[in-house]
PyMOL CGO cylinders between C-alpha atoms (Angstrom):
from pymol import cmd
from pymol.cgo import CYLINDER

trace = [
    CYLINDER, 141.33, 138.09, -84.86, 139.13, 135.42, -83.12, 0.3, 1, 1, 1, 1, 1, 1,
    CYLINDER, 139.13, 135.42, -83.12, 139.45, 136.61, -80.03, 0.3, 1, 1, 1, 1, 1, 1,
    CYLINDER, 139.45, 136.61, -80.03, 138.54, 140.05, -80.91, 0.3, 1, 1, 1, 1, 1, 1,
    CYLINDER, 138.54, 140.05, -80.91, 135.70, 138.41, -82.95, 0.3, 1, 1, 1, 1, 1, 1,
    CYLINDER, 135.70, 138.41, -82.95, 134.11, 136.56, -79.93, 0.3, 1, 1, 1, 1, 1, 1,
    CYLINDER, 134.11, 136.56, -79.93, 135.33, 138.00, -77.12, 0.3, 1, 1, 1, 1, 1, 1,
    CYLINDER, 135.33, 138.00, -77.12, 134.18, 141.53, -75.69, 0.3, 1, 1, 1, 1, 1, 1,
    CYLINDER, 134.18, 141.53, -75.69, 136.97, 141.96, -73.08, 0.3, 1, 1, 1, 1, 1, 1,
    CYLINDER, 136.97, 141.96, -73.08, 140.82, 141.75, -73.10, 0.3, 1, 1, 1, 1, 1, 1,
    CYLINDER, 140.82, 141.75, -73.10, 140.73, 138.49, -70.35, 0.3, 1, 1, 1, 1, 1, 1,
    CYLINDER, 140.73, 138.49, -70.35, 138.22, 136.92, -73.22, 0.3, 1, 1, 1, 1, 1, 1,
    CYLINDER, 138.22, 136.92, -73.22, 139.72, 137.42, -75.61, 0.3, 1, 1, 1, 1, 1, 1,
    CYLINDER, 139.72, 137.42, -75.61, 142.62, 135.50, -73.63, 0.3, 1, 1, 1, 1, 1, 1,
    CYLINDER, 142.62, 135.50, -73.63, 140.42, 133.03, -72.87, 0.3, 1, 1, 1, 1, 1, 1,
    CYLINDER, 140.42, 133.03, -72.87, 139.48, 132.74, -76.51, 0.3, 1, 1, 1, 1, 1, 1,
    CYLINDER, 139.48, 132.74, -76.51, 142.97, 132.10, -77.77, 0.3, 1, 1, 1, 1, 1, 1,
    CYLINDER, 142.97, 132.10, -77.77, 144.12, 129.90, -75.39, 0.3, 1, 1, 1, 1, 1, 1,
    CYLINDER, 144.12, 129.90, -75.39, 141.13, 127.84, -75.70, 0.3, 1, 1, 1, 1, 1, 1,
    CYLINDER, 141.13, 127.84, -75.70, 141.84, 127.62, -79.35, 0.3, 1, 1, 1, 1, 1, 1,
    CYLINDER, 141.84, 127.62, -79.35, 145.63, 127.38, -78.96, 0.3, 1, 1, 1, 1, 1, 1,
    CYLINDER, 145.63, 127.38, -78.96, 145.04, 123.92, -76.80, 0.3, 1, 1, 1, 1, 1, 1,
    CYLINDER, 145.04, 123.92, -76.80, 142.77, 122.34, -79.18, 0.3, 1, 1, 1, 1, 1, 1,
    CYLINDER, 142.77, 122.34, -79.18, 144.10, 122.85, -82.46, 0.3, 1, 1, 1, 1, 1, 1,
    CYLINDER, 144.10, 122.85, -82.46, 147.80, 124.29, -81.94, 0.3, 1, 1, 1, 1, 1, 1,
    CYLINDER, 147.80, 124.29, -81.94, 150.11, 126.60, -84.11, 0.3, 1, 1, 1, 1, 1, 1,
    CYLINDER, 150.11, 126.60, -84.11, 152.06, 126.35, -86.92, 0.3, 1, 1, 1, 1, 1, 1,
    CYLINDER, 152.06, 126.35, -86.92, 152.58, 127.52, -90.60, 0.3, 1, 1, 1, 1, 1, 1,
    CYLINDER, 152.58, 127.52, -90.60, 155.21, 129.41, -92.44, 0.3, 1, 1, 1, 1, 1, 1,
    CYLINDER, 155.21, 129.41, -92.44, 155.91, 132.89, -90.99, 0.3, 1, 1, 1, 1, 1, 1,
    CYLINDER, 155.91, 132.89, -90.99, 157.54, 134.03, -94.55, 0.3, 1, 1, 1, 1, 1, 1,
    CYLINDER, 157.54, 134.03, -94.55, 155.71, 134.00, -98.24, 0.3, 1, 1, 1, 1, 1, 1,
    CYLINDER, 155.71, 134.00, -98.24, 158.95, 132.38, -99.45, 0.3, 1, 1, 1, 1, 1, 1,
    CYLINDER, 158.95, 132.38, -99.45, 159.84, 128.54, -100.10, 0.3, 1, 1, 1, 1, 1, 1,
    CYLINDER, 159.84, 128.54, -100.10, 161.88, 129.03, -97.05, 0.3, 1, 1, 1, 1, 1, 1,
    CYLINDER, 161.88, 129.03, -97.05, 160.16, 127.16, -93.68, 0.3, 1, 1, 1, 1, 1, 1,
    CYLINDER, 160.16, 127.16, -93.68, 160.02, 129.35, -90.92, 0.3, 1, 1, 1, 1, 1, 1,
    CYLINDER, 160.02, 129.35, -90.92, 158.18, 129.45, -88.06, 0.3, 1, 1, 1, 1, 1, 1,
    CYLINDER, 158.18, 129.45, -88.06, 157.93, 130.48, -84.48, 0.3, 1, 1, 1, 1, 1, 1,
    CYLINDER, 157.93, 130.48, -84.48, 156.01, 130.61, -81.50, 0.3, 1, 1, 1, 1, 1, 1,
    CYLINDER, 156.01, 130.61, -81.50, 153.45, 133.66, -81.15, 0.3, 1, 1, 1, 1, 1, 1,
    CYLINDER, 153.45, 133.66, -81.15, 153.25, 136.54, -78.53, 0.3, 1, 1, 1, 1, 1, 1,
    CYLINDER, 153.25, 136.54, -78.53, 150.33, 138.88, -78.00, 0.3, 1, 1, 1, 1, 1, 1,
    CYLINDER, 150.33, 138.88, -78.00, 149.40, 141.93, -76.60, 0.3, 1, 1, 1, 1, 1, 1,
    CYLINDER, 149.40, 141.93, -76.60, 144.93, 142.23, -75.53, 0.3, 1, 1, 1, 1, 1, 1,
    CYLINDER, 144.93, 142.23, -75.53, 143.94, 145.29, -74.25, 0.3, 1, 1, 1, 1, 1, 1,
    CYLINDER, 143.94, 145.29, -74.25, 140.35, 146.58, -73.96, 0.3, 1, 1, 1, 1, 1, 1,
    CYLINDER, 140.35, 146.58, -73.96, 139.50, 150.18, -72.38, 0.3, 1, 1, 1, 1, 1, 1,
    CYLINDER, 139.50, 150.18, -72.38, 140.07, 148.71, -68.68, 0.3, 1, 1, 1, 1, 1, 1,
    CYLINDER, 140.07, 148.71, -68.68, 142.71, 146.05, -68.65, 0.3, 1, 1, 1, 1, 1, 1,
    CYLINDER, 142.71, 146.05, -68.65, 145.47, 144.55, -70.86, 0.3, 1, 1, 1, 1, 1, 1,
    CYLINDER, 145.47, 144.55, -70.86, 147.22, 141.35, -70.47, 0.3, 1, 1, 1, 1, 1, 1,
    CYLINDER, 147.22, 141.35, -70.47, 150.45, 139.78, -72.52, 0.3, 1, 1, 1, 1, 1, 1,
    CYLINDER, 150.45, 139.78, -72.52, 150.11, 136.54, -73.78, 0.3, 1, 1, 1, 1, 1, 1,
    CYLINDER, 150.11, 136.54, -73.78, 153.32, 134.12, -75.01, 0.3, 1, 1, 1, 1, 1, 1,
    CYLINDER, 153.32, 134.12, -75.01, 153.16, 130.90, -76.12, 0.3, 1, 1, 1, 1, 1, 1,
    CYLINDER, 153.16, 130.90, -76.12, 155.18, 127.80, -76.69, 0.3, 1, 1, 1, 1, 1, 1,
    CYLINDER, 155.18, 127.80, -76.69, 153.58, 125.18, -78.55, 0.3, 1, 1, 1, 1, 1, 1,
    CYLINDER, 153.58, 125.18, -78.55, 150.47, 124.36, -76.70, 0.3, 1, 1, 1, 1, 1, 1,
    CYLINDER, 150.47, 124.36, -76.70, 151.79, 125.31, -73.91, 0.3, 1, 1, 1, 1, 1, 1,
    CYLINDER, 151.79, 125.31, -73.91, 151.32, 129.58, -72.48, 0.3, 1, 1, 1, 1, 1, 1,
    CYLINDER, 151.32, 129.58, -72.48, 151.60, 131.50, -69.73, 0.3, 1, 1, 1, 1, 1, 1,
    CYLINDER, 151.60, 131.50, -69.73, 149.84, 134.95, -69.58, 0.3, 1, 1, 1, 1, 1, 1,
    CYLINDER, 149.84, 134.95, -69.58, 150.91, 138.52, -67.69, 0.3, 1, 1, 1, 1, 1, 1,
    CYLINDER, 150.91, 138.52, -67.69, 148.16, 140.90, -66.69, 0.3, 1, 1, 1, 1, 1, 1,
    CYLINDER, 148.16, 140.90, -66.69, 149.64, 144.47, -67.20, 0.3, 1, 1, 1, 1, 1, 1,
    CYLINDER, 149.64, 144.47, -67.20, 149.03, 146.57, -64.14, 0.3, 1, 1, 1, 1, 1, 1,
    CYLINDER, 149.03, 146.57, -64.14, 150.45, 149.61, -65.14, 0.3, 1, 1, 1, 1, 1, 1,
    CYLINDER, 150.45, 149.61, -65.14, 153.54, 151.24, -66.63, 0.3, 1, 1, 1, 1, 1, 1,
    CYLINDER, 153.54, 151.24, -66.63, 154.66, 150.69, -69.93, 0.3, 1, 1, 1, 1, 1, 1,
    CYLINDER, 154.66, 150.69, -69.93, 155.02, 147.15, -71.70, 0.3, 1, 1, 1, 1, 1, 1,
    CYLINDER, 155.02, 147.15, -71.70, 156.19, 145.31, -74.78, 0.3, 1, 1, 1, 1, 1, 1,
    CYLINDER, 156.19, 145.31, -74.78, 156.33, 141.94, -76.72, 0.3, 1, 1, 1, 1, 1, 1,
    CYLINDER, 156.33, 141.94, -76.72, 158.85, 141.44, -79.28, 0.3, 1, 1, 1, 1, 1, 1,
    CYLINDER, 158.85, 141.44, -79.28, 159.64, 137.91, -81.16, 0.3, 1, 1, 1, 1, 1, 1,
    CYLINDER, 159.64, 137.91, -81.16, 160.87, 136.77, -77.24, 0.3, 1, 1, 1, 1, 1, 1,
    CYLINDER, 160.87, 136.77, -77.24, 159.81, 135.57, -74.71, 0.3, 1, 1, 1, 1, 1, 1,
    CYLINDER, 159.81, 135.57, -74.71, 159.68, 138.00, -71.58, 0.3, 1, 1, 1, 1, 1, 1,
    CYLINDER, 159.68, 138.00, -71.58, 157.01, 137.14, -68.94, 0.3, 1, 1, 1, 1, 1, 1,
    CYLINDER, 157.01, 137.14, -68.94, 159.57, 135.54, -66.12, 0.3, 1, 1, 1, 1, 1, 1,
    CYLINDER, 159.57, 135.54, -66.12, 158.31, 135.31, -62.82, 0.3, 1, 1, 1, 1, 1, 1,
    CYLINDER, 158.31, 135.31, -62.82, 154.63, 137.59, -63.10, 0.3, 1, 1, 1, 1, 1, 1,
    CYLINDER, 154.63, 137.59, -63.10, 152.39, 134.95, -64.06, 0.3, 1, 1, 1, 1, 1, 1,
    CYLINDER, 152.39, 134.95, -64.06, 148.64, 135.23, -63.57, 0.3, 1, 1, 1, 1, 1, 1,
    CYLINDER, 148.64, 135.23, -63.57, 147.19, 132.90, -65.56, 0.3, 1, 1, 1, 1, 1, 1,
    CYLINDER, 147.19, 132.90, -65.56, 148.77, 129.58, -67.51, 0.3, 1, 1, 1, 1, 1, 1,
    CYLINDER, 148.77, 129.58, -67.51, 148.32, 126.73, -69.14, 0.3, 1, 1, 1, 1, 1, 1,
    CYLINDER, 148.32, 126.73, -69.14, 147.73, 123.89, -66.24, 0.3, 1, 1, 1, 1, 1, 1,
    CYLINDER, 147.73, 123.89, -66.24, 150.35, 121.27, -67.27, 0.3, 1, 1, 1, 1, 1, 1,
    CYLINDER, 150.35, 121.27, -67.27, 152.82, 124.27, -67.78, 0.3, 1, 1, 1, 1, 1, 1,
    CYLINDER, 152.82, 124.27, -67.78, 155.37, 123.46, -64.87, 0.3, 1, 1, 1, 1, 1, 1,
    CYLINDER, 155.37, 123.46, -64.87, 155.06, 119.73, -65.11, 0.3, 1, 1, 1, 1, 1, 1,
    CYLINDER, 155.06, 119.73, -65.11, 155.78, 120.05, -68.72, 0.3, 1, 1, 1, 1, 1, 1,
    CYLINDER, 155.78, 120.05, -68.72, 158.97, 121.54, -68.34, 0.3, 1, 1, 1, 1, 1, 1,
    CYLINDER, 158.97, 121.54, -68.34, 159.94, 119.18, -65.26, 0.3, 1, 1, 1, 1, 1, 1,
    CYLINDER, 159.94, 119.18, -65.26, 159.12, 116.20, -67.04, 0.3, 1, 1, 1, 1, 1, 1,
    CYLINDER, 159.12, 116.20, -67.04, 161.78, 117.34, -70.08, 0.3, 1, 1, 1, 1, 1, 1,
    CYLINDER, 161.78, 117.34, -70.08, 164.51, 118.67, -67.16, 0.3, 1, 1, 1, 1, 1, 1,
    CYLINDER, 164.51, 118.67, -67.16, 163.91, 122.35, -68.38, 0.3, 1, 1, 1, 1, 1, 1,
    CYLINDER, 163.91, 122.35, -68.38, 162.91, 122.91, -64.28, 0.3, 1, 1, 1, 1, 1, 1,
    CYLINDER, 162.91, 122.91, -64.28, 163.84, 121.14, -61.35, 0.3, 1, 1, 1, 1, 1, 1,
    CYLINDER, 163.84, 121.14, -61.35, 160.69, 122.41, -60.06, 0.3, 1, 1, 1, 1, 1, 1,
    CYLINDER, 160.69, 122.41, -60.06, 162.65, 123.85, -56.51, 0.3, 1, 1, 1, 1, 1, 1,
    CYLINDER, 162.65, 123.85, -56.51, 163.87, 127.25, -57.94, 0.3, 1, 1, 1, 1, 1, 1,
    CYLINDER, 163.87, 127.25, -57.94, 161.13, 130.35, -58.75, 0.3, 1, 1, 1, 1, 1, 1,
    CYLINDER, 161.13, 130.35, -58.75, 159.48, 128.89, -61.98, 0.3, 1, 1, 1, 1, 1, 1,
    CYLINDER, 159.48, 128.89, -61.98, 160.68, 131.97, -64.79, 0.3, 1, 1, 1, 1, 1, 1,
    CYLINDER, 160.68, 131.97, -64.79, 158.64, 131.37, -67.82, 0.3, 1, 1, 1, 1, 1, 1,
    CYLINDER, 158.64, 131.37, -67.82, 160.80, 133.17, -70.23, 0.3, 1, 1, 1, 1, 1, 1,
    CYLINDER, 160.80, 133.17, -70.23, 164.08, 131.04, -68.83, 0.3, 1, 1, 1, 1, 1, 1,
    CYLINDER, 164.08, 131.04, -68.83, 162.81, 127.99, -69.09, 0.3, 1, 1, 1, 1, 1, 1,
    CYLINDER, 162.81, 127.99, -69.09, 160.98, 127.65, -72.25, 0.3, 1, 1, 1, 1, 1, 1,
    CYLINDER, 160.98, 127.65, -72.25, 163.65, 129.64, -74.08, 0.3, 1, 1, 1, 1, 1, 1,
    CYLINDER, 163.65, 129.64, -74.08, 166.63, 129.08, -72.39, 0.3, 1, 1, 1, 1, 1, 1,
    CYLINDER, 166.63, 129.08, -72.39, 167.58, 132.87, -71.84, 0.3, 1, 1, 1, 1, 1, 1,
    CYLINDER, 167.58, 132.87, -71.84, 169.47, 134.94, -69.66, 0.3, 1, 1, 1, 1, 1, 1,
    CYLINDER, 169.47, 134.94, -69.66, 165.99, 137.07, -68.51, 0.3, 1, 1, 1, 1, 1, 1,
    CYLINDER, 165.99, 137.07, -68.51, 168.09, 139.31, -66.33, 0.3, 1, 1, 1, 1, 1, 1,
    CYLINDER, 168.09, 139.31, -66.33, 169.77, 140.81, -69.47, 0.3, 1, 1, 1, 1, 1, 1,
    CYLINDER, 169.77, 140.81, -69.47, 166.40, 140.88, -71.83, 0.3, 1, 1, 1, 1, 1, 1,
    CYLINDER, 166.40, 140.88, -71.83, 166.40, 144.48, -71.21, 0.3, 1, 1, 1, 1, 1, 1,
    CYLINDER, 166.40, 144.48, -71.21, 169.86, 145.68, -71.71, 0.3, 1, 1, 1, 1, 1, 1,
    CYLINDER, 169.86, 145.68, -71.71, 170.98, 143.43, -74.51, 0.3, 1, 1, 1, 1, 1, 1,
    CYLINDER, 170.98, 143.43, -74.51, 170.35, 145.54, -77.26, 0.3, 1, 1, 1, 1, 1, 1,
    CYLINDER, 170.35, 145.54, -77.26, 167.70, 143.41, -79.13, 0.3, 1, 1, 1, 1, 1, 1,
    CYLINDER, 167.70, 143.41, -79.13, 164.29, 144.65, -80.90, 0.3, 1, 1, 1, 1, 1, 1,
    CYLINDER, 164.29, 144.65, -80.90, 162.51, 143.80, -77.14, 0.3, 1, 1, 1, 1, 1, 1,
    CYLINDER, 162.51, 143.80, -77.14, 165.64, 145.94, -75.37, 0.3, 1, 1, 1, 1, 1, 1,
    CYLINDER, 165.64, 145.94, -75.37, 165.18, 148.64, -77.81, 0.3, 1, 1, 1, 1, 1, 1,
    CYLINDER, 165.18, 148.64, -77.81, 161.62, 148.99, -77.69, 0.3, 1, 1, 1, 1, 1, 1,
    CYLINDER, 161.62, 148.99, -77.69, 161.55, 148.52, -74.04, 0.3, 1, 1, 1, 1, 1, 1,
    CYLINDER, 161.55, 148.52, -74.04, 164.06, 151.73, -74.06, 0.3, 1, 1, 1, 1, 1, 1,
    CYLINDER, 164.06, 151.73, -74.06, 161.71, 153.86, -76.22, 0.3, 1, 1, 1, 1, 1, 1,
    CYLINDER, 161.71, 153.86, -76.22, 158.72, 152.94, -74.35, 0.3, 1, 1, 1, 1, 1, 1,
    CYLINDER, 158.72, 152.94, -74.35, 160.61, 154.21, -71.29, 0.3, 1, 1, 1, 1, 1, 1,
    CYLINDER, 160.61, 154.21, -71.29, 162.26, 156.68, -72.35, 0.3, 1, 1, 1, 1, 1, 1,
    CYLINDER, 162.26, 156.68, -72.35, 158.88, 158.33, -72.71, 0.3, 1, 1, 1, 1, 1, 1,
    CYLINDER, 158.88, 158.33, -72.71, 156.84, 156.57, -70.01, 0.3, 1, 1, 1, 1, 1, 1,
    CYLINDER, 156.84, 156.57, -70.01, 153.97, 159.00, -68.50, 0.3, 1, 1, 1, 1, 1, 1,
    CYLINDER, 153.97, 159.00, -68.50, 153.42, 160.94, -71.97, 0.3, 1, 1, 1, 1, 1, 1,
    CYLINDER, 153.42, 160.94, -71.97, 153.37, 158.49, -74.75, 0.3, 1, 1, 1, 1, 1, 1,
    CYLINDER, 153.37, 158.49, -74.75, 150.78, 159.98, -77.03, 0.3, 1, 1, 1, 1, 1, 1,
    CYLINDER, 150.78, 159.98, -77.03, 149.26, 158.08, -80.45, 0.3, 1, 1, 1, 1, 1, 1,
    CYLINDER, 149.26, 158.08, -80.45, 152.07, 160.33, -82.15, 0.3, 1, 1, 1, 1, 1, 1,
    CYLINDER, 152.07, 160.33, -82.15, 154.91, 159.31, -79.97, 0.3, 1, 1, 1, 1, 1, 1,
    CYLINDER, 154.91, 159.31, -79.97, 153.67, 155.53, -80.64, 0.3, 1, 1, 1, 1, 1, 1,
    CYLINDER, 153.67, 155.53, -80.64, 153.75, 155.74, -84.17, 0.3, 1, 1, 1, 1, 1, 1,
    CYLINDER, 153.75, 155.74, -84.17, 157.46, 156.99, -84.10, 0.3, 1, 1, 1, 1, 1, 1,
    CYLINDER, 157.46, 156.99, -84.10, 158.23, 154.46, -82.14, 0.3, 1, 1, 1, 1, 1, 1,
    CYLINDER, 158.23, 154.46, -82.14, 156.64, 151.52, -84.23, 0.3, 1, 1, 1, 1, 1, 1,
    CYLINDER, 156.64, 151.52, -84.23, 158.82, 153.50, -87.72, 0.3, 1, 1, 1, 1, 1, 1,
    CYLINDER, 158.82, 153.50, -87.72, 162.18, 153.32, -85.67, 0.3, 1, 1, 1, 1, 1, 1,
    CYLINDER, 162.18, 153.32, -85.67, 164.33, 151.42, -87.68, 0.3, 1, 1, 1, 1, 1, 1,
    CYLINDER, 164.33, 151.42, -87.68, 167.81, 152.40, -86.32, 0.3, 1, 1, 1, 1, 1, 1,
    CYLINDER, 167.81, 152.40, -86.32, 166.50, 150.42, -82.94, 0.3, 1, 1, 1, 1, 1, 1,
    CYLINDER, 166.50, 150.42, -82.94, 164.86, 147.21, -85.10, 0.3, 1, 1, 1, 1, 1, 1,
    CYLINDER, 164.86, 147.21, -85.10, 161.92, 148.11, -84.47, 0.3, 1, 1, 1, 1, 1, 1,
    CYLINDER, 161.92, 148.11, -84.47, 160.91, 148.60, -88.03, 0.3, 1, 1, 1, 1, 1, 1,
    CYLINDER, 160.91, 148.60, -88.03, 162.76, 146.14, -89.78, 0.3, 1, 1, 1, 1, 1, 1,
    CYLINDER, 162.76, 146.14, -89.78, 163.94, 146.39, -93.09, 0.3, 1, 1, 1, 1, 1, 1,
    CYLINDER, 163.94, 146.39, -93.09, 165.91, 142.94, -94.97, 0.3, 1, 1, 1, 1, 1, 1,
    CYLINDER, 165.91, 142.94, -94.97, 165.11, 139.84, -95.12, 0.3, 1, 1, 1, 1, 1, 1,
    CYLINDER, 165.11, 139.84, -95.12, 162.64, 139.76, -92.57, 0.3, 1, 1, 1, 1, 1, 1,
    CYLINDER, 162.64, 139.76, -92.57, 160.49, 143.16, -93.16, 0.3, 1, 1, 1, 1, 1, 1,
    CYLINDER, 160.49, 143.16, -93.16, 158.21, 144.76, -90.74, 0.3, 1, 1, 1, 1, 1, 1,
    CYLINDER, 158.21, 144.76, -90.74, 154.77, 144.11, -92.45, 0.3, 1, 1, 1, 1, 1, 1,
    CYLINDER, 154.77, 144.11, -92.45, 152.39, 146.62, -90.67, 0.3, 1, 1, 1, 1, 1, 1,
    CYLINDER, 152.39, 146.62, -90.67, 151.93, 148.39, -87.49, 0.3, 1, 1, 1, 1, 1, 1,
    CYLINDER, 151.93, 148.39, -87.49, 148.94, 149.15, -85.45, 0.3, 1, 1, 1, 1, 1, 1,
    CYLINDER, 148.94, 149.15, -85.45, 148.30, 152.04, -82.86, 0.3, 1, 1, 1, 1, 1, 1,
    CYLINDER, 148.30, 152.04, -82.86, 145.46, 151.77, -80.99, 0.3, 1, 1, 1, 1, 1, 1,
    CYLINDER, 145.46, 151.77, -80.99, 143.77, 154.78, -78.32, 0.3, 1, 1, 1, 1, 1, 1,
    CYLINDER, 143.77, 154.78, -78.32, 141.43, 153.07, -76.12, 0.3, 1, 1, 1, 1, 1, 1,
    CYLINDER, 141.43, 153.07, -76.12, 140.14, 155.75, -73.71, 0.3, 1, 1, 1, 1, 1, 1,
    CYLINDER, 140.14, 155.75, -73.71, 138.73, 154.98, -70.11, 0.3, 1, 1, 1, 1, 1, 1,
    CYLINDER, 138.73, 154.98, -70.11, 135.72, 156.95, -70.54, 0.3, 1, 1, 1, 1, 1, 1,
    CYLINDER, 135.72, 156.95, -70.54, 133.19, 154.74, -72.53, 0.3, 1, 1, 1, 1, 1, 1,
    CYLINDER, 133.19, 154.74, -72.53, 131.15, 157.70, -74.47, 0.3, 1, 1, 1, 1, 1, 1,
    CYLINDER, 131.15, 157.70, -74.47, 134.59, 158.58, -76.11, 0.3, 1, 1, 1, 1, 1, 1,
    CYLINDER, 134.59, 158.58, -76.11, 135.30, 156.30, -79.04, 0.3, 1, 1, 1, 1, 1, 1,
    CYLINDER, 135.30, 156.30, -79.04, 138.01, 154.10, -79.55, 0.3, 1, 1, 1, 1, 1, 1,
    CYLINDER, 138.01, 154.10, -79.55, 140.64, 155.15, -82.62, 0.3, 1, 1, 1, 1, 1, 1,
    CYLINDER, 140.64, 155.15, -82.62, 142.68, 153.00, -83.98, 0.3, 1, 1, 1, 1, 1, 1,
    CYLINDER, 142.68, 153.00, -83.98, 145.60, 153.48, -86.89, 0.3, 1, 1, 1, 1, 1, 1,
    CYLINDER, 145.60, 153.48, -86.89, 146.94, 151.37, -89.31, 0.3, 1, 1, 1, 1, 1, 1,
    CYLINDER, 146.94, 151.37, -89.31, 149.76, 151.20, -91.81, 0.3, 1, 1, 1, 1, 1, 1,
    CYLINDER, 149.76, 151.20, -91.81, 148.41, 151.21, -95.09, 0.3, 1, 1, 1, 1, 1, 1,
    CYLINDER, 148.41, 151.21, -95.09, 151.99, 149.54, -96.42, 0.3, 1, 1, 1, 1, 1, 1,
    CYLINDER, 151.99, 149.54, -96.42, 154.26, 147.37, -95.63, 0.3, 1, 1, 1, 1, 1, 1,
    CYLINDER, 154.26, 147.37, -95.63, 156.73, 149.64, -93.87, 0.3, 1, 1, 1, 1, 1, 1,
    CYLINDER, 156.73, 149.64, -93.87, 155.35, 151.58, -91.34, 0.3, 1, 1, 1, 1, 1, 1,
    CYLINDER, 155.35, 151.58, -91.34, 157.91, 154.22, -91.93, 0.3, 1, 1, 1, 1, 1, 1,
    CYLINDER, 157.91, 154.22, -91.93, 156.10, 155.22, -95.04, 0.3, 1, 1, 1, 1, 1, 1,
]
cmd.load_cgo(trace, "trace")
């Protein structure tokens, strides 16, 4: 929300979080229950020209700049190898703590989260699933295709349990800058409704 507050492109708003992210951190619960749970956030920027995935690990981050395709975050890790912009004591970080012997190609993803990166697309998972969908209709995805996706719940996307998907967001930014920008929210928790 800050960076979209103070920043007026996607690489700002980057700029913006990370900025914030190094001075002050993250943390607090991720549920409204007694129960302590939290994690380490993932973000997708995009402005009418550019888009750029963000992951974090403490204060630590690298950051992907999408250059075309399709592409996903999903309560994971997945930028690997693609890194165009990180946080400077990244590497030396996870040499000094023997996550990275600092020889082999430096994979984000692996290293700060210990997993297998080569199967983060076929295991099966909420980022494997969506990554599938995305795919699956990769060249035609209209706002109507999106919001499908986002109410899947046989894939995970939409979860339903103990941890509940809590709202969705599809966003049309068009290239042209006379046409405006529309963007669609869930107006409840599930996104299915």
């Amino acid at each position: 929300r800050l960076g979209l507050e103070r920043a007026d492109t996607a690489e700002k708003a980057l700029s913006v979080i990370v900025d914030l992210l190094e001075k002050y951190g993250q943390g607090g619960n991720c549920m409204e229950s007694k129960m302590a749970f939290t994690y380490h956030n993932s973000f997708l920027i995009a402005d009418r020209k550019e888009a750029w995935v963000l992951e974090t690990s403490g204060k630590y981050w690298a950051a992907e700049k999408v250059e075309g395709g399709v592409r996903n975050i999903s309560n994971q890790l997945s930028i690997t190898t693609k890194i165009d912009r990180e946080h400077p004591e990244l590497r030396e970080y996870a040499k000094r703590n023997g996550w990275w012997d600092g020889e082999k190609e430096f994979d984000f993803a692996a290293v700060y989260s210990y997993v297998n990166t080569a199967r983060m697309t076929t295991s099966g998972g909420r980022y494997c699933e969506g990554y599938k969908l995305l795919n699956k209709h990769k060249g035609s995805i209209t706002s109507e295709i999106m919001m499908e996706i986002l109410r899947d719940k046989e894939s995970g996307i939409n979860m339903e349990g103990g941890f509940m998907t809590t709202g969705s967001m599809v966003s049309v930014l068009p290239l042209q800058p006379n046409l405006p920008c529309i963007h669609f929210f869930t107006g409840t928790p599930d996104p299915a409704r």
